[in-house]
C-alpha positions in Angstrom: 0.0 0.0 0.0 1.1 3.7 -0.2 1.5 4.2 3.4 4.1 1.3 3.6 6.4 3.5 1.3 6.2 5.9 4.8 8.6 4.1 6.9 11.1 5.6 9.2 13.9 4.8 7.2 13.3 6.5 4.1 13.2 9.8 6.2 16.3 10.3 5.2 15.1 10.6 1.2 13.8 13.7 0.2 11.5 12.3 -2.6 10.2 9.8 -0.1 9.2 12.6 2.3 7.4 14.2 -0.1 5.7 10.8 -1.3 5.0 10.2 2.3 3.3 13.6 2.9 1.5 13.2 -0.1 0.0 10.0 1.1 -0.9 11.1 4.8 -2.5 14.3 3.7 -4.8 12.3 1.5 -5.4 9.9 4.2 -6.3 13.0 6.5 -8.6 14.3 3.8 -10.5 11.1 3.0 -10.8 10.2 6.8 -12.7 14.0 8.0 -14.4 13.7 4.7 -16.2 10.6 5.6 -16.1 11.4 9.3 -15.0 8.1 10.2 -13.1 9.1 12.8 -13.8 6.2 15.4 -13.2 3.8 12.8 -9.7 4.5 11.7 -8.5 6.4 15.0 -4.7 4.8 15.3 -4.6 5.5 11.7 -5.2 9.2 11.5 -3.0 9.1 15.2 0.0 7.4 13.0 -0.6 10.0 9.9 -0.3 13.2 11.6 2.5 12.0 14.3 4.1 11.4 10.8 3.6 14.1 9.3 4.4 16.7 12.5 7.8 14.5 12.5 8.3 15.9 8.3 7.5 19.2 9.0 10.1 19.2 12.0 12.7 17.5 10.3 12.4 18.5 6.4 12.1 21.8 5.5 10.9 21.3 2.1 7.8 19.3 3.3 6.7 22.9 4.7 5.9 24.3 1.5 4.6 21.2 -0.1 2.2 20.7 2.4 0.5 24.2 2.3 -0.1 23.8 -0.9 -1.6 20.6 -0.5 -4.1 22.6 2.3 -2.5 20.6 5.3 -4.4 23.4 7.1 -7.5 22.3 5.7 -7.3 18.5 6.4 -6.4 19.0 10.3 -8.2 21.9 11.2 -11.7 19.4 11.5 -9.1 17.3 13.8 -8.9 19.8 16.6 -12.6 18.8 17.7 -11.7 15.4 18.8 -11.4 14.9 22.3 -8.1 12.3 22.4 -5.0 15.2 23.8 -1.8 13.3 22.7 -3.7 13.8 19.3 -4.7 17.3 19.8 -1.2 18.0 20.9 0.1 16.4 17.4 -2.1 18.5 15.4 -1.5 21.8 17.4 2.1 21.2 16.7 1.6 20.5 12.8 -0.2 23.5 12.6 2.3 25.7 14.1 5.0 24.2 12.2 2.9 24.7 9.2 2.6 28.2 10.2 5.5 28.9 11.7 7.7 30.9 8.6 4.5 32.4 7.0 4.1 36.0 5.7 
């Protein structure tokens, strides 16, 4: 599947990172769309702790991500309850942010 491309050690790959982002963002888009949230609750978890760990670590993701509206896909995320995930998307979003004009 796509999200098997995402493993830790292709971190390291720029091209993968941007595959990888790719991926998750999609996954984060499909998920709120269907609001399926209960359903596939580690998987969204695994997606964003994913992508806040691209943002952090590779600087191109940044960009890439805005223009794939990260914003927009975990925005609907900050009304779930769970805190470790709340925390995750907080921080994506600031790192999203963070460099903006």
């Amino acid at each position: 599947t796509e999200t098997d491309r995402c493993s830790s050690s292709d971190l390291a790959d720029w091209q993968s990172s941007f595959e990888c982002s790719t991926v998750l963002l999609r996954l984060l888009k499909f998920n709120t769309s269907l609001h399926n949230y209960l359903l596939l609750q580690s998987v969204v978890h695994y997606a964003v702790t994913t992508l806040r760990n691209l943002l952090i670590h590779v600087e191109p993701v940044k960009a890439q991500a805005r223009a794939l509206d990260a914003v927009q896909a975990l925005s609907p995320l900050l009304l779930r309850t769970n805190p470790k995930l709340l925390a995750q998307v907080a921080d994506s979003l600031y790192f999203l942010l963070l460099g903006t004009k």
